[in-house]
C-alpha positions as CSV (number, residue, x, y, z in Angstrom):
1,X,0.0,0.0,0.0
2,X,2.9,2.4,0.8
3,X,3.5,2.6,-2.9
4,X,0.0,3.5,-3.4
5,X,0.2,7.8,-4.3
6,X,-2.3,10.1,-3.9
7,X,-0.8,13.3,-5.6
8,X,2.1,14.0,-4.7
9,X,2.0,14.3,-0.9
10,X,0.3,11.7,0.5
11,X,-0.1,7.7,0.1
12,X,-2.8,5.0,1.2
13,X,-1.4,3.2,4.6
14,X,-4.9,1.3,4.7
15,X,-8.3,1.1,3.7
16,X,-11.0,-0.5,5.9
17,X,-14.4,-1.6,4.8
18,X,-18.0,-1.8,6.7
19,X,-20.8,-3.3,5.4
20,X,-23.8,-0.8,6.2
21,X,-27.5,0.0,5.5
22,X,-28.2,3.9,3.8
23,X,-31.6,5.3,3.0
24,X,-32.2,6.0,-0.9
25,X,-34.6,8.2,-2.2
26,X,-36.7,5.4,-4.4
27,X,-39.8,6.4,-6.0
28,X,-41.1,2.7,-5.9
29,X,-40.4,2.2,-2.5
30,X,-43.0,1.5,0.3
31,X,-41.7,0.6,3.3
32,X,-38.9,2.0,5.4
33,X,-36.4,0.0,7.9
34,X,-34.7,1.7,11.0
35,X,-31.8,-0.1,12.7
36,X,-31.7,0.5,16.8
37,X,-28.5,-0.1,18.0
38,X,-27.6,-0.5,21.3
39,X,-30.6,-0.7,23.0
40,X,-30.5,0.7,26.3
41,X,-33.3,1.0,29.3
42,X,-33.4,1.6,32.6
43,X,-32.4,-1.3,33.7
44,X,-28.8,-2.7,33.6
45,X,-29.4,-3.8,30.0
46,X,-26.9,-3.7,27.3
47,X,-25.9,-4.9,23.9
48,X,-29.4,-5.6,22.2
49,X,-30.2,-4.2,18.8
50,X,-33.6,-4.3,17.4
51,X,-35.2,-3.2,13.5
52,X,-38.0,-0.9,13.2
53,X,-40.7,-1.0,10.2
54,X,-43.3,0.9,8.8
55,X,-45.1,2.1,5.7
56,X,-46.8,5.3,5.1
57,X,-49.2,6.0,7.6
58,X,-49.0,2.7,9.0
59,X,-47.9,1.0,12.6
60,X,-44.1,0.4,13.2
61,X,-43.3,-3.2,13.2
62,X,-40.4,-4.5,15.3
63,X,-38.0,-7.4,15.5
64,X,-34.9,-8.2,17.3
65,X,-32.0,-8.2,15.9
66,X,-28.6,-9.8,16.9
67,X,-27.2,-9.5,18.9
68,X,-30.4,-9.5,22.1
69,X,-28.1,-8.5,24.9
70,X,-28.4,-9.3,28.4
71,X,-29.3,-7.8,31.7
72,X,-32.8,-6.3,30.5
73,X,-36.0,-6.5,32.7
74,X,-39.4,-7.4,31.3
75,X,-41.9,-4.5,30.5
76,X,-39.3,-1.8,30.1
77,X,-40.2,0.6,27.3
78,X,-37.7,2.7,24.9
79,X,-38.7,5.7,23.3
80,X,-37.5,6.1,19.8
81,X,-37.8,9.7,18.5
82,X,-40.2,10.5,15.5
83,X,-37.5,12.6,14.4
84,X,-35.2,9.5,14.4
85,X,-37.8,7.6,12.1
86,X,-38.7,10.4,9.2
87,X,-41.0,12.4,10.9
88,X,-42.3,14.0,13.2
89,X,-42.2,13.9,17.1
90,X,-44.4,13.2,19.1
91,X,-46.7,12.4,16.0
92,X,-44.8,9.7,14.7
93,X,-42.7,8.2,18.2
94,X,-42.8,4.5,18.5
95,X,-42.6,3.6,22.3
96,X,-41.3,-0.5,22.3
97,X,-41.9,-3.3,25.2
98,X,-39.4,-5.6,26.2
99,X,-42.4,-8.4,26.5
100,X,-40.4,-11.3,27.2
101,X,-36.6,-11.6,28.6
102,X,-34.4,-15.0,28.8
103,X,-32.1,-16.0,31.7
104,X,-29.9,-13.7,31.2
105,X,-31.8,-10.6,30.5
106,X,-31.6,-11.1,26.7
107,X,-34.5,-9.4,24.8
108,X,-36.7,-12.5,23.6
109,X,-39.8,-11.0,23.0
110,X,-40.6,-6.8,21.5
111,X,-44.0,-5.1,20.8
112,X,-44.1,-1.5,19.6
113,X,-46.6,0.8,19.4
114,X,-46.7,4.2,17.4
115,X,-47.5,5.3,13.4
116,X,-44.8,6.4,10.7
117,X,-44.2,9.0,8.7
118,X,-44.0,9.5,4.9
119,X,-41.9,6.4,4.0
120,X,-43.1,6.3,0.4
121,X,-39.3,7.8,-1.1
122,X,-36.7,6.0,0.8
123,X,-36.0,2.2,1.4
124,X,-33.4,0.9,3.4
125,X,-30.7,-0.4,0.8
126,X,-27.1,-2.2,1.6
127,X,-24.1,-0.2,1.5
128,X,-20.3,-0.2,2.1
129,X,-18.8,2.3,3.5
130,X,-14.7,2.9,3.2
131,X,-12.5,4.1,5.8
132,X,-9.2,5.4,4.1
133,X,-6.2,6.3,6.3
134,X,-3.6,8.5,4.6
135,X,0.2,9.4,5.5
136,X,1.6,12.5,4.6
137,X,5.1,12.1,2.8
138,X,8.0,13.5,4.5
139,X,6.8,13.5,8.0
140,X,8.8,11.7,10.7
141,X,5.9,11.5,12.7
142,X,3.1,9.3,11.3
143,X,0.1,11.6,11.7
144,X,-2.3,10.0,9.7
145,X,-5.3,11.5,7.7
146,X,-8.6,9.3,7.5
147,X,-11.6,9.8,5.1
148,X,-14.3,8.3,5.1
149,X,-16.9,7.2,2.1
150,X,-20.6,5.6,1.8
151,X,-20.1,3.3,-1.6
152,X,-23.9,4.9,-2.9
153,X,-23.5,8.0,-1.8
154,X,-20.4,8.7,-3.0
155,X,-20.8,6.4,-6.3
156,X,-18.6,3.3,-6.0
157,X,-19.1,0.4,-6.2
158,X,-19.4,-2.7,-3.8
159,X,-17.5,-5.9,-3.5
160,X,-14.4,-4.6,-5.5
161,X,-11.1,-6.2,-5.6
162,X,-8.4,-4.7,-4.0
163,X,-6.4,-3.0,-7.0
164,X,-10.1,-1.9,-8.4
165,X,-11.3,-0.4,-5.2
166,X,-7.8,1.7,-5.0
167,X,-8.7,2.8,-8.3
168,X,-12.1,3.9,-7.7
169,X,-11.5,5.8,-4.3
170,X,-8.4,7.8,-5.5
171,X,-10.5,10.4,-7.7
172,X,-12.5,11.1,-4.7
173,X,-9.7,11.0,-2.1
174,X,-8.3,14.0,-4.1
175,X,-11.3,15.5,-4.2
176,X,-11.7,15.3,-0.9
177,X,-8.3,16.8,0.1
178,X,-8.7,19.4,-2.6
179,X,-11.4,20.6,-0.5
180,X,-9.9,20.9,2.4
181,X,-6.4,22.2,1.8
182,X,-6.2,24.6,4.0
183,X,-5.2,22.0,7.0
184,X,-5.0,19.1,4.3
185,X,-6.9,17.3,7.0
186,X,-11.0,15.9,5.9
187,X,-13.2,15.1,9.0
188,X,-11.2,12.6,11.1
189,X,-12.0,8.9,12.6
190,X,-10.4,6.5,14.7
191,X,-10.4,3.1,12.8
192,X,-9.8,1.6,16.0
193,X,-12.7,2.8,17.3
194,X,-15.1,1.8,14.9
195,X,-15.1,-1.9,15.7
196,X,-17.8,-3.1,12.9
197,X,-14.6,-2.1,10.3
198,X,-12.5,-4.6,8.9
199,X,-9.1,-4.3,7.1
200,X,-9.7,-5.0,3.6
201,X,-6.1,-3.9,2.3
């Protein structure tokens, strides 16, 4: 990778991928999915992760989703924001109920209650996103520079090779430096922090 130039200053030290879920604006599209992550209550509850549903106007739906957690107490509600789902709050809230818990606290059973927004435009569609950590040449220091892109949003495709997906992100890796020259720095991010990331060169 350390042969790998982007202009003349900088080269690619890694790139980390993330599979991920983006809403696109899709005329034919009827239903809208919400991902709730980290599911947390009242009680000493942690870890569990559960989808939201809904179509125009209708009631939200909700499953569980992996993992369920542990240390949660039956009939505990969590109050997800209309404003989080497309709409409107308190209009379009959706309160859900831990129904049912296993041994262990895990989340075993949800019911929700609440009605969406306008969902009609926007599905929930799979997505990659690509964390690129840059070195600037001639420092002795490493002080790394890290972009980060959504595959759809930014307009690259998913699944690449290696060699392809270096030649796809370069373009917009100048892009984005060009447009922040004056500290030659885009928004920053830790891969280490962002555990769901996984080294894909």
């Amino acid at each position: 990778m350390a042969n790998v130039w982007v202009g003349p200053n900088y080269y690619i030290t890694s790139i980390h991928t993330q599979s991920n879920f983006t809403f696109v604006e899709n005329a034919d599209a009827v239903s809208k999915y919400i991902h709730v992550k980290s599911f947390t209550t009242s009680s000493d509850g942690t870890g569990a992760e559960i989808n939201l549903s809904f179509t125009t106007g209708s009631t939200y739906e909700v499953e569980i989703s992996t993992p369920a957690g542990s240390g949660y107490t039956q009939n505990e509600t969590l109050l997800v924001a209309g404003t989080d789902l497309g709409g409107t709050s308190p209009a379009n809230d959706a309160t859900v109920t831990i129904d049912t818990v296993g041994g262990s606290g895990e989340v075993t059973g949800l019911s929700v209650t609440g009605t969406g927004g306008d969902a009609t435009t926007y599905a929930n569609t799979a997505t990659q996103n690509y964390l690129v950590t840059l070195q600037r040449f001639g420092e002795i220091y490493p002080n790394p520079t890290e972009v980060l892109f959504d595959a759809l949003e930014d307009g690259i495709a998913m699944d690449l090779s290696n060699d392809a997906l270096v030649a796809a992100l370069l373009p917009k890796i100048n892009t984005a430096l060009a447009a922040d020259a004056a500290t030659a720095k885009t928004d920053s991010y830790s891969a280490t922090s962002l555990d769901d990331f996984t080294l894909k060169i």
